[in-house]
C-alpha positions in Angstrom: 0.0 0.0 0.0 3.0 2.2 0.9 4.4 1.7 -2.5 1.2 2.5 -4.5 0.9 5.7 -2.6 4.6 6.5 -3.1 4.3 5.9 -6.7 1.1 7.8 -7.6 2.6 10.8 -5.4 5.2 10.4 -7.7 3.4 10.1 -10.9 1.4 13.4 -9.5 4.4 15.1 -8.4 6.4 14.5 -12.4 2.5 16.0 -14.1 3.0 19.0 -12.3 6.9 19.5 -12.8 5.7 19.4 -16.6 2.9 21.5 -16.2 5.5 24.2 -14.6 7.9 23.8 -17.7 4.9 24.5 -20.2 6.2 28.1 -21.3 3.9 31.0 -21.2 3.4 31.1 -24.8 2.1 27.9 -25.4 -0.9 28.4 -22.6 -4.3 28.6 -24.1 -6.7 31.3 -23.6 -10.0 31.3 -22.2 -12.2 33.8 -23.8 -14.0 34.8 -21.0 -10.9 35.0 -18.9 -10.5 38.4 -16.8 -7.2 39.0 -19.0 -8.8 38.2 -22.6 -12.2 40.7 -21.5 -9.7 43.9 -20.2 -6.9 43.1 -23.1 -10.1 43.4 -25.4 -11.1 46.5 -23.4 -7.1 48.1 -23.9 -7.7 46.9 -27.9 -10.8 48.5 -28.2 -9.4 52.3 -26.9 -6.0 51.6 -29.2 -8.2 51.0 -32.1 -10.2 54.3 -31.8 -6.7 56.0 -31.6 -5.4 54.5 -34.1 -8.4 56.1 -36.1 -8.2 58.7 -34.7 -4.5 58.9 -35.6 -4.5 58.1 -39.2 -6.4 61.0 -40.1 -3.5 63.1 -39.0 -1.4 62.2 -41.9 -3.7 64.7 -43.8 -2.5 67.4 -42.1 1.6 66.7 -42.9 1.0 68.6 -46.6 1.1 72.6 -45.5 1.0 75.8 -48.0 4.9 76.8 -47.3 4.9 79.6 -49.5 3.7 82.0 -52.3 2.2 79.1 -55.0 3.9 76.0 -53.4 3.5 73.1 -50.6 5.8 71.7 -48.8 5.7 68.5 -46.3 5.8 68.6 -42.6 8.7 66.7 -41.2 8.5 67.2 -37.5 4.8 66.4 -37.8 5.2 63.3 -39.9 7.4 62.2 -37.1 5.4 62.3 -34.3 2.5 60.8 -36.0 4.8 57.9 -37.2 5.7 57.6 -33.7 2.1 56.9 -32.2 0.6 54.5 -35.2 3.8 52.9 -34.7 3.0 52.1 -31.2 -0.4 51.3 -31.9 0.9 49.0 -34.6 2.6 46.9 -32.1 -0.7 46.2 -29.8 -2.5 45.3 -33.3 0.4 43.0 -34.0 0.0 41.8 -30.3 -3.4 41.4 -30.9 -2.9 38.8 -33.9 -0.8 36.9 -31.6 -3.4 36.6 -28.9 -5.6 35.4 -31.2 -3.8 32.5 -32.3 -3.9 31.5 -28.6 -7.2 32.0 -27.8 -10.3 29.0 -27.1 -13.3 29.3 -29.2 -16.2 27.7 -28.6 -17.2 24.7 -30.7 -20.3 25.9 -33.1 -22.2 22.6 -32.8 -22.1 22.5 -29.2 -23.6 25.8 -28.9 -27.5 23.3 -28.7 -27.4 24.4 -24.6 -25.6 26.6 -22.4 -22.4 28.2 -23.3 -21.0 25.6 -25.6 -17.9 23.3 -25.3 -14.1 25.5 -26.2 -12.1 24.5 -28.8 -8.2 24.4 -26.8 -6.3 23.0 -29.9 -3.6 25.2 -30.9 -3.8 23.9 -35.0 -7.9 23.8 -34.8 -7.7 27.6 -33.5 -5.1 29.0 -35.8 -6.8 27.2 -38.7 -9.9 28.5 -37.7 -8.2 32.1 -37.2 -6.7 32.6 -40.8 -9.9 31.7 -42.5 -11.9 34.1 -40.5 -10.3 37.4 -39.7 -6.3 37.4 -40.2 -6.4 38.7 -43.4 -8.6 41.8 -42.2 -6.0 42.0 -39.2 -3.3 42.1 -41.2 -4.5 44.3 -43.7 -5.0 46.9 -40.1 -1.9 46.0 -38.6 0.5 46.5 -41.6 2.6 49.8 -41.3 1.8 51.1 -44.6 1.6 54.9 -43.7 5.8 55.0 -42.6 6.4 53.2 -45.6 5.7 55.4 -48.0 6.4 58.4 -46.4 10.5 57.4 -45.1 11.1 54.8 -48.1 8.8 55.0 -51.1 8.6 58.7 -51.7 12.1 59.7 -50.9 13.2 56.8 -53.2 11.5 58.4 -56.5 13.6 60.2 -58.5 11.7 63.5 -58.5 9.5 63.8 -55.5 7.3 66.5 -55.0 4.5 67.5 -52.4 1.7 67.1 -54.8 2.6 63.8 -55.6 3.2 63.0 -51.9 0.1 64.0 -51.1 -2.1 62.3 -53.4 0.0 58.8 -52.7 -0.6 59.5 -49.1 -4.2 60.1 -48.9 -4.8 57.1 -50.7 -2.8 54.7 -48.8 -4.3 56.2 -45.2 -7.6 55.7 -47.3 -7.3 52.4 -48.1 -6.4 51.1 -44.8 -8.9 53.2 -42.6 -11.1 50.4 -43.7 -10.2 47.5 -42.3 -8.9 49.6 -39.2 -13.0 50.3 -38.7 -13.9 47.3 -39.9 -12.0 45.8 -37.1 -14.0 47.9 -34.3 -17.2 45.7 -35.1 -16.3 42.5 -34.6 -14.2 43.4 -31.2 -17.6 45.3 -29.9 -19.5 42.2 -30.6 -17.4 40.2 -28.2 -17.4 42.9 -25.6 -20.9 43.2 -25.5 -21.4 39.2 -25.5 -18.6 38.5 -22.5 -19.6 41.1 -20.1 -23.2 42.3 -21.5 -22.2 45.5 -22.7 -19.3 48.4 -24.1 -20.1 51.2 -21.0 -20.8 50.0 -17.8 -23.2 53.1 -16.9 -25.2 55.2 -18.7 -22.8 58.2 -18.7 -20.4 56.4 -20.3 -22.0 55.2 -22.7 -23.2 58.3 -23.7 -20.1 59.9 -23.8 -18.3 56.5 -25.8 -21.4 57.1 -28.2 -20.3 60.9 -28.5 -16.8 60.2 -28.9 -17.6 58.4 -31.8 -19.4 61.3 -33.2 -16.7 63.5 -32.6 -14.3 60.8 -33.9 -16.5 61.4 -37.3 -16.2 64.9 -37.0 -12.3 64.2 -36.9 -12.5 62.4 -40.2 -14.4 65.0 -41.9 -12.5 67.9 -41.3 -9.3 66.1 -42.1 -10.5 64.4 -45.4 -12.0 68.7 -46.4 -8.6 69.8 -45.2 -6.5 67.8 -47.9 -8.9 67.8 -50.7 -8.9 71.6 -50.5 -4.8 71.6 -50.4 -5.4 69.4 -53.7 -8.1 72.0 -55.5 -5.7 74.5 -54.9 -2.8 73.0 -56.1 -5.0 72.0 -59.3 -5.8 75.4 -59.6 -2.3 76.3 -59.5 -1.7 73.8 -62.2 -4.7 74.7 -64.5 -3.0 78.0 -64.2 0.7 76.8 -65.1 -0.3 74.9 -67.8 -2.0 78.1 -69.5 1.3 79.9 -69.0 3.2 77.5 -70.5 1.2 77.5 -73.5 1.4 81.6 -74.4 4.1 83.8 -74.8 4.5 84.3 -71.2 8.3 84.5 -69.8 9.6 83.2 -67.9 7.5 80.2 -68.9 6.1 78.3 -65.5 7.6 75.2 -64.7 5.0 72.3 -62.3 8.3 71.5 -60.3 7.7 75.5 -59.1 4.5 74.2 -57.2 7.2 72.7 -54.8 8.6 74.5 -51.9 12.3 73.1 -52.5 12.6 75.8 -55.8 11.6 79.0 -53.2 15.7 80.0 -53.4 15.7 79.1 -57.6 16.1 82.7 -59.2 14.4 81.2 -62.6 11.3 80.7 -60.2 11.9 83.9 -58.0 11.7 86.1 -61.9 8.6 83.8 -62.3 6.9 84.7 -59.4 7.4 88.5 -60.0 5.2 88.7 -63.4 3.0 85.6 -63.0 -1.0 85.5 -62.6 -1.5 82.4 -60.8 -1.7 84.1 -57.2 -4.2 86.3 -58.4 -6.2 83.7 -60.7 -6.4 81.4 -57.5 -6.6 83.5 -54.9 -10.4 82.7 -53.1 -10.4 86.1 -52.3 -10.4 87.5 -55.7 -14.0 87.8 -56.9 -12.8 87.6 -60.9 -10.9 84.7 -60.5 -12.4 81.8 -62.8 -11.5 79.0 -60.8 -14.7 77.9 -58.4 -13.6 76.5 -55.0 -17.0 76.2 -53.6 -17.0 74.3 -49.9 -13.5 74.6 -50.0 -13.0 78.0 -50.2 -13.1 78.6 -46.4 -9.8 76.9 -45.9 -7.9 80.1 -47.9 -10.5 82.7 -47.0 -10.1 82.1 -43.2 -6.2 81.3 -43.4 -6.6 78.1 -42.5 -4.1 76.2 -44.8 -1.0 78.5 -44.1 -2.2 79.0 -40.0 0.1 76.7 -37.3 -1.3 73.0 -36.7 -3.6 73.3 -33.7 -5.5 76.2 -35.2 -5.6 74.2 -38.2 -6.8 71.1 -36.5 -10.1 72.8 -34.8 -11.3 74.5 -37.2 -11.2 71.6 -39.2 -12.7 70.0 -36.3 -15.5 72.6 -35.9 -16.3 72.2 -39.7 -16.7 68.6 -39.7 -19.0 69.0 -36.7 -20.5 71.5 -37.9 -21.3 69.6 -41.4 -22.1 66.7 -40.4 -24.9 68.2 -37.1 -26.5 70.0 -40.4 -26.5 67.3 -42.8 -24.3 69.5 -45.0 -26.9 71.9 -45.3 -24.7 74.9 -44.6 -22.1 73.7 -47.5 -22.1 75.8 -51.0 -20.9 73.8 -53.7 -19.5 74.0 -56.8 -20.0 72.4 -60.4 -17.2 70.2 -59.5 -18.3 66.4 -59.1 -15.9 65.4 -56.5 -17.0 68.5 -54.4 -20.6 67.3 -55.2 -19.8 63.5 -54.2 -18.3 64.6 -51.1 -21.3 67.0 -49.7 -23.2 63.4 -50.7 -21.2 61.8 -48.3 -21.4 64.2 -45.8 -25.0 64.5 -45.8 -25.8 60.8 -45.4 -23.3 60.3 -42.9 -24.5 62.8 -40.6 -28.0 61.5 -41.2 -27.0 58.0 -39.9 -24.1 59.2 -37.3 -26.7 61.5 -36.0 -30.0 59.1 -36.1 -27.4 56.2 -34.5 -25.3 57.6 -32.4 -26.8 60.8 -30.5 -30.3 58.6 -30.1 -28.0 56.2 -28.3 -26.5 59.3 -26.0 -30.5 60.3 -25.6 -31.3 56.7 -24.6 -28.6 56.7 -22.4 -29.1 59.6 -20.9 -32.8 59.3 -20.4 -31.9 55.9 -18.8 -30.2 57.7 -15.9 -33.7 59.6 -15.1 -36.5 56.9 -16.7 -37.4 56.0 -12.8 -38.1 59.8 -12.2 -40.3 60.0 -15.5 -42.1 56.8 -14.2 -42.8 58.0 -10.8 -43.9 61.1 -12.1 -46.4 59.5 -14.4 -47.2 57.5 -11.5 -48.0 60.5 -9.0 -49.8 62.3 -12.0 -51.9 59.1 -12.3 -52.5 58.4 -8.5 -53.8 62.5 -8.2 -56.5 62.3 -11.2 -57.6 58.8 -9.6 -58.2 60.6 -6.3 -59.7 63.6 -7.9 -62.2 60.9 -9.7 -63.0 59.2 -6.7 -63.2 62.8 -5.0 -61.2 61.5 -1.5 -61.1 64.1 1.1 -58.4 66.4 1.3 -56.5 65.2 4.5 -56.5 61.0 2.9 -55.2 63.0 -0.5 -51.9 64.5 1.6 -51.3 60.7 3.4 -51.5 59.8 -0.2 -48.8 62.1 -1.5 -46.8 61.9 1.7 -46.6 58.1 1.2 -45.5 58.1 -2.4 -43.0 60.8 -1.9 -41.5 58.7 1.0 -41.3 55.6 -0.7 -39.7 57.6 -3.7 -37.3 59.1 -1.5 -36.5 55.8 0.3 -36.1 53.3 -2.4 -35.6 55.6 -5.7 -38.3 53.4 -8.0 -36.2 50.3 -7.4 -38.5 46.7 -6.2 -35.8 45.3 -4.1 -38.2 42.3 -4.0 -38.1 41.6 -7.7 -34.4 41.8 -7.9 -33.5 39.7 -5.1 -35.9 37.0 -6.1 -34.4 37.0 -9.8 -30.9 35.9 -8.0 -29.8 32.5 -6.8 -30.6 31.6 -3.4 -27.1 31.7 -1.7 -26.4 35.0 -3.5 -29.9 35.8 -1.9 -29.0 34.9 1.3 -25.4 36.9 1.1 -27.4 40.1 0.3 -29.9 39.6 3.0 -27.3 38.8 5.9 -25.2 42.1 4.6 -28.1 44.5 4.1 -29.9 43.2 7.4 -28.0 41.2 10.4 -26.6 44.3 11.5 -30.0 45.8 12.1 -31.5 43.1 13.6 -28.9 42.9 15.8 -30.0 45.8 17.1 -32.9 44.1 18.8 -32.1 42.9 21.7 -34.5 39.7 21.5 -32.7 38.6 18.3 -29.0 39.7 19.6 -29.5 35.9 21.7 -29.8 33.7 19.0 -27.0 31.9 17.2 -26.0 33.0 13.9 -27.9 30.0 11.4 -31.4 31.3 13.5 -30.2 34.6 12.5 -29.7 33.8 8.5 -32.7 31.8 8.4 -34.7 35.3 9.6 -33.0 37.2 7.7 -33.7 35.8 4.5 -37.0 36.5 4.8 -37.4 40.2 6.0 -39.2 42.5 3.9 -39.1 46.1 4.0 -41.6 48.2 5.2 -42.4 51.9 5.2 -45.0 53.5 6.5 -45.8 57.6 6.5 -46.7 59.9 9.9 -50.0 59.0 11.5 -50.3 55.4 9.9 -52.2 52.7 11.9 -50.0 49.7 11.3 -52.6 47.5 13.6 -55.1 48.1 15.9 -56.1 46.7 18.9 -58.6 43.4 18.0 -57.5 42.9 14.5 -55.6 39.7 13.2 -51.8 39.8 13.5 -50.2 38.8 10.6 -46.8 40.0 10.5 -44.0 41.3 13.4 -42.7 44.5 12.5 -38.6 45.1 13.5 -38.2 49.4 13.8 -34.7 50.3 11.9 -35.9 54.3 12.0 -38.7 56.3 13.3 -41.1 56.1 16.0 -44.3 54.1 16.9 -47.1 54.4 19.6 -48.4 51.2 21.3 -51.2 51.6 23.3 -53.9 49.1 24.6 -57.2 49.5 26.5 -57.5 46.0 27.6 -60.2 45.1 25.5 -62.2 48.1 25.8 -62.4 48.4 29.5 -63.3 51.4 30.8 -61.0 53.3 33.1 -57.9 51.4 31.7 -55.1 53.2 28.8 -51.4 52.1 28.8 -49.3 53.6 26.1 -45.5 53.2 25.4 -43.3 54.8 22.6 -41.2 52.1 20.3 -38.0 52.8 19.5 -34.9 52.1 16.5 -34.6 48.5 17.9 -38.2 47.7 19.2 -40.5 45.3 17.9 -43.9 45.0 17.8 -46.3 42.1 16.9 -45.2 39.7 19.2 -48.7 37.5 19.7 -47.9 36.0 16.4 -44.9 35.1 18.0 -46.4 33.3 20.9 -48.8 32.2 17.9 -46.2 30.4 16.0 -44.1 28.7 19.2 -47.5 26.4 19.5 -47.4 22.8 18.4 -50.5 23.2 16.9 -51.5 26.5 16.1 -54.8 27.5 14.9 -55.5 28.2 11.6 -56.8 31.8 12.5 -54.1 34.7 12.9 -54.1 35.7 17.3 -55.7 39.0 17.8 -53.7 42.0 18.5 -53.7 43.4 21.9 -52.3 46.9 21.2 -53.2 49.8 18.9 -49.8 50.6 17.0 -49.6 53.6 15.2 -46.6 55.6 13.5 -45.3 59.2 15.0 -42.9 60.0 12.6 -41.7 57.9 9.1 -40.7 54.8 9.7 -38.4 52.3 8.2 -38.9 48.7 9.8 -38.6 45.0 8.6 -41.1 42.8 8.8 -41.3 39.0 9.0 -44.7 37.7 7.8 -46.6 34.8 9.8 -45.5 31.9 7.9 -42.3 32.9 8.0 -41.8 33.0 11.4 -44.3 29.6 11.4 -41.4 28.3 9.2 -38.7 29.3 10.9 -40.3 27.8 14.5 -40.9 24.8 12.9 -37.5 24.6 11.7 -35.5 25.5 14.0 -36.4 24.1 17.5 -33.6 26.5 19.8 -36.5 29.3 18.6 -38.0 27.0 21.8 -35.7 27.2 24.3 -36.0 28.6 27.9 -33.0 31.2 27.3 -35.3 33.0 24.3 -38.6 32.7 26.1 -37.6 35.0 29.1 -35.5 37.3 26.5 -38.6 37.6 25.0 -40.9 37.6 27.4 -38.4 40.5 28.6 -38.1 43.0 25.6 -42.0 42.4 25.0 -44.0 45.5 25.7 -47.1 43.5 26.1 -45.6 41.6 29.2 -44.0 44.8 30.1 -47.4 46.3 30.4 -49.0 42.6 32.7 -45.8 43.1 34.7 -46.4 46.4 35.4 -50.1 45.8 36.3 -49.5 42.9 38.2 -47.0 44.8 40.5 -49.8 48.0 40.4 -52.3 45.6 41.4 -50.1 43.8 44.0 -49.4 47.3 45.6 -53.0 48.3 46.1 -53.9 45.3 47.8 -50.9 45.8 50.0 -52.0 49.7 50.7 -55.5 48.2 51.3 -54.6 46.0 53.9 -52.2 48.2 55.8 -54.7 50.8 55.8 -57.8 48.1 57.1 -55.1 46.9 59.8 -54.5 50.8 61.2 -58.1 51.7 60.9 -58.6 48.4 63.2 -55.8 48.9 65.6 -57.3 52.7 65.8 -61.1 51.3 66.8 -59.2 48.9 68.9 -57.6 51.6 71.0 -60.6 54.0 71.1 -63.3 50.7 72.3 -60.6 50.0 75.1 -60.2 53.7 76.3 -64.1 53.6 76.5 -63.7 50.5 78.6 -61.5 52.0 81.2 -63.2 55.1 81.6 -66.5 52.7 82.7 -64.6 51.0 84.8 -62.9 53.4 86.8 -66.7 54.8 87.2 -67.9 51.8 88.5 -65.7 51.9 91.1 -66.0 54.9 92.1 -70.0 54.6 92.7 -69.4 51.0 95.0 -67.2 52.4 97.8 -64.8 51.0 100.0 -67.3 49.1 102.0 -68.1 46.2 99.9 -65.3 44.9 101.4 -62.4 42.4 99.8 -65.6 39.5 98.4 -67.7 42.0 96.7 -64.4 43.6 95.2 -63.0 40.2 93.7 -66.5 39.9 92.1 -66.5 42.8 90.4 -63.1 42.2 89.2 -64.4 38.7 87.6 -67.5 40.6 86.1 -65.1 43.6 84.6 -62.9 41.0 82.7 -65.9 39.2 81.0 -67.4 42.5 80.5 -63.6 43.3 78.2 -63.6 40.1 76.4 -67.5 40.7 75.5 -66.1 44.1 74.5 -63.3 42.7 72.3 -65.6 40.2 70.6 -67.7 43.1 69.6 -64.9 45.1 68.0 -63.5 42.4 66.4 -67.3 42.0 64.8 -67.3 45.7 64.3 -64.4 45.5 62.3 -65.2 42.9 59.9 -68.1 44.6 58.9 -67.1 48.0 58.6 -64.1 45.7 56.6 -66.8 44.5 54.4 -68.9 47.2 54.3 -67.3 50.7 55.1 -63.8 50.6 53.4 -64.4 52.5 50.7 -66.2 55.3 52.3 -63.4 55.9 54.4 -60.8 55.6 51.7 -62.8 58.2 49.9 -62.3 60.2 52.9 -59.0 60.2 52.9 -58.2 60.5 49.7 -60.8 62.3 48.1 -59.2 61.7 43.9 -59.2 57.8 44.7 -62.8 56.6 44.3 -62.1 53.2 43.9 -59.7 50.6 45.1 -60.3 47.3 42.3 -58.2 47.5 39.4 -59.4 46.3 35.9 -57.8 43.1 35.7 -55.4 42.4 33.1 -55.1 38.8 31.9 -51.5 37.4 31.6 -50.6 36.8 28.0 -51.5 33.0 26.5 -47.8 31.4 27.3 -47.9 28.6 24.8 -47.3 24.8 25.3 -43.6 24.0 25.8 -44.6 20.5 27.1 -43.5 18.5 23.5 -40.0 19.9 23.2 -39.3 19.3 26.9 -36.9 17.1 25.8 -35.3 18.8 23.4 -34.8 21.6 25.7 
């Protein structure tokens, strides 16, 4: 036995040295994993820079002079810096991919499917899907042709860097948005959705826009550097076919030739400043929407300037539906207001009625209870309720707005699993219900088991929670506010106790005594107080069969210990206490004052005794002699012991029939000594769990 233990800790012990030595690189991923859904997260921000990045290449073609362009070199590196870096997390990306579980498509008949974990199956998978469209995203074809392509012709000019430019960034801003699609899909279907409140998803929604905005102004920017510069050309080429010298040359268009004197004599007699100059009304060459960018300065100003008000007139486009653009005769100007019109329709339709959604999500609850108060005051108006029910009504749905904010705990809690349930209750309620000092003796399962079943309640000021002689159905546990509990004893006249219940009070306790019973009735147990709220109060409340439940289950709800706590915190034995004792003290007053009006009759019968006695003796003489004096003695000591019998007569009938005169008369605000008698509370049956306890 020894032996086959040895060897399958040994056998264990060699799996997980070769799990160890499994590099990093060959572990597969999970989809769902916590790294997969925040590197997604990180690859779903570095692909909206990276569009947000490209656009900028637009920008690196400047007006450097009088009738030339020239490129931007401290620009183009910076940008080439950035979409480098973001280059390396798409090319991260890839790799991921080809290490990350999918889930098997004909397992997908229930649940969440079976995953896929083999390394050729998912890279198979993988370059038949999306690599291409990855790689297509990922490649770096922007820094090639700016640092190798374009220096490597043999006459390179802005113009023609420009146009090769904007067609390359053109080209691949597809699949760099196509990309965004697929990686929101699996966002949305791992952790349910993109912004994890409504305010940021509202402001991802308008970052979009303004990400469209972006585009806009940079795609006007360069196709009004390339209108002018075919104006400049249109111009040049007329030159070069008259008489003109010195005869224009295209290479002048180029901000290397500024220091050329054959282009310096040029510039001094030629036309093409004027004849494409926006300014000049009687030019012939129609710039149309992109006459602003020469007008307002915009192509020679520095690059932030340049950038917003590009900015602003892509926003500004595309939040009209190009309805502020003038165009001209020019198709591609025409195709571009096109574009710009049905892009703002759908970017404006799509995304700012997702930032409304979102935004009205935040205050929907307020627009519901609104509708619900403007609902509850025309019903009352059409049942026509009095005016001081009306205000209870409006104070009770403005308290329960302000308590709970239009959210049904009860709903959500029931939609969750029962030991999540049962977390939520303990955290949100033990601590309060340790607060009451009947419930701070129980053990902690007695404790869950109530817990779980608490229900909120609120009730507004002046709110009758019970009254006396109605059915108990449910034991209310006061978190906040005030109650008044007050009894009559049935409706007996001359009796009123009232107490105030407190944060950590409890009233309804008959149903307690009610559910400790073997064999309860089937009827609810009466209520022996009038309870009725003083201020607003918060309170749980555990329903009769719950608490029947919870007594059946749980037998130390019978033990001796809780009894007299209860029996303790109770107001209602409180209040048969405090009678009892009353009641005990009034009999005791009532007897010491019988027993001093006795001992006084006693004193005042004998003092009439002496006084005939010593009168009696007076009247026989001294000549009776000794005989006649030991009769008398004889006759005056049954004569005292008649006396005494009579007084002891006298007393137990003015006991029986006199005492409450003379209490009257001595104290005139007591008219009555009897008390009305309060019953003890109904103790149930402990006698079959006698051996349990």
């Amino acid at each position: 036995m020894h032996n086959i233990a040895y060897s399958r800790l040994g056998g264990l012990q060699k799996s997980l040295s070769l799990y160890r030595k499994v590099p990093w690189w060959d572990h597969i991923l999970k989809p769902d994993s916590d790294f997969v859904v925040r590197w997604n997260r990180i690859f779903l921000v570095t692909c909206l820079i990276a569009l947000f990045i490209d656009p900028l290449y637009f920008y690196l073609i400047i007006i450097g002079g009088p009738a030339c362009m020239r490129f931007n070199t401290r620009l183009g590196i910076v940008v080439t810096f950035f979409r480098t870096i973001v280059d390396f997390f798409s090319l991260f990306h890839i790799l991921m991919k080809f290490r990350t579980a999918f889930v098997a498509p004909n397992s997908r008949v229930f649940g969440r499917g079976d995953l896929v974990m083999d390394l050729n199956a998912i890279a198979m998978r993988y370059i038949k899907k999306d690599f291409l469209i990855d790689l297509a995203a990922t490649l770096p074809l922007p820094q090639i042709v700016i640092w190798f392509v374009i220096p490597a012709v043999k006459s390179p000019s802005a113009a023609h860097a420009n146009h090769t430019l904007a067609l390359i960034v053109l080209i691949q801003y597809a699949p760099r948005l196509f990309v965004i699609f697929p990686l929101n899909r699996r966002i949305n279907k791992t952790t349910g959705a993109i912004a994890k409140t409504a305010w940021a998803g509202a402001a991802y929604n308008l970052l979009l826009y303004l990400l469209a905005s972006h585009v806009i102004g940079a795609a006007w920017y360069i196709a009004s550097i390339q209108r002018q510069d075919e104006c400049w050309k249109i111009e040049c080429r007329k030159e070069m076919n008259t008489t003109h010298s010195p005869s224009c040359v295209p290479s002048f268009m180029d901000c290397d030739t500024l220091t050329l004197p054959e282009r310096q004599a040029w510039l001094r007699v030629t036309r093409v400043l004027t004849k494409c100059d926006a300014l000049n009304d009687d030019k012939d060459f129609e710039f149309g929407m992109f006459a602003d960018a020469f007008t307002d300065e915009v192509a020679s100003a520095n690059f932030f300037e340049k950038y917003f008000y590009c900015l602003w007139f892509g926003l500004k486009s595309l939040s009209s539906y190009g309805q502020n653009l003038t165009t001209s005769t020019y198709s591609g100007e025409i195709l571009f207001s096109i574009v710009i019109c049905s892009l703002g329709l759908v970017l404006f339709s799509h995304l700012i009625g997702q930032v409304q959604s979102y935004l009205q999500s935040t205050t929907a609850r307020l627009e519901q209870w609104r509708v619900k108060r403007r609902d509850t005051e025309e019903w009352m108006r059409h049942r026509q309720l009095p005016l001081h029910l009306q205000e209870r009504v409006r104070r009770f749905v403005q308290y329960k707005w302000i308590a709970t904010r239009g959210v049904d705990e009860e709903s959500i809690l029931r939609s969750l699993p029962l030991d999540l349930r049962r977390q939520i209750q303990r955290h949100l309620s033990l601590a309060l219900v340790r607060r009451v000092p009947f419930f701070a003796q129980m053990d902690g399962q007695l404790l869950d088991a109530i817990c779980e079943r608490l229900v909120s309640s609120l009730n507004t000021k002046d709110t009758f929670i019970t009254r006396e002689g109605d059915p108990v159905n449910e034991m209310l546990f006061i978190i906040r506010g005030q109650l008044e509990s007050s009894t009559t004893n049935g409706g007996r006249s001359g009796f009123f106790n009232s107490i105030t219940l407190r944060p950590g009070d409890f009233c309804g306790e008959e149903l307690l005594t009610w559910a400790l019973v073997p064999t309860p009735s089937l009827s609810f147990p009466s209520s022996t107080r009038t309870v009725k709220s003083l201020t607003e109060v918060e309170a749980f409340a555990l329903r009769a069969e719950d608490l029947k439940f919870v007594a059946s289950q749980f037998k130390r709800l019978h033990s001796k210990k809780l009894q007299h706590a209860f029996r303790y915190y109770s107001h209602q034995w409180r209040t048969w206490g405090s009678c009892f004792i009353q009641a005990a003290w009034r009999r005791y007053v009532k007897r010491k004052l019988a027993m001093e009006l006795a001992r006084q009759e006693e004193l005042y019968y004998t003092t009439i005794l002496d006084q005939d006695n010593s009168h009696g003796n007076e009247m026989g003489g001294e000549g009776d002699g000794e005989t006649s004096g030991s009769k008398k003695t004889s006759t005056n000591n049954k004569v005292q012991n008649l006396g005494i019998t009579m007084l002891a007569s006298k007393f137990a009938a003015n006991t029986r029939r006199g005492i409450h005169q003379k209490l009257a008369a001595l104290d005139p605000d007591s008219t009555s000594l009897t008390m009305p008698k309060l019953f003890k509370p109904d103790e149930p049956d402990f006698s079959a769990f006698q051996d349990e306890n």
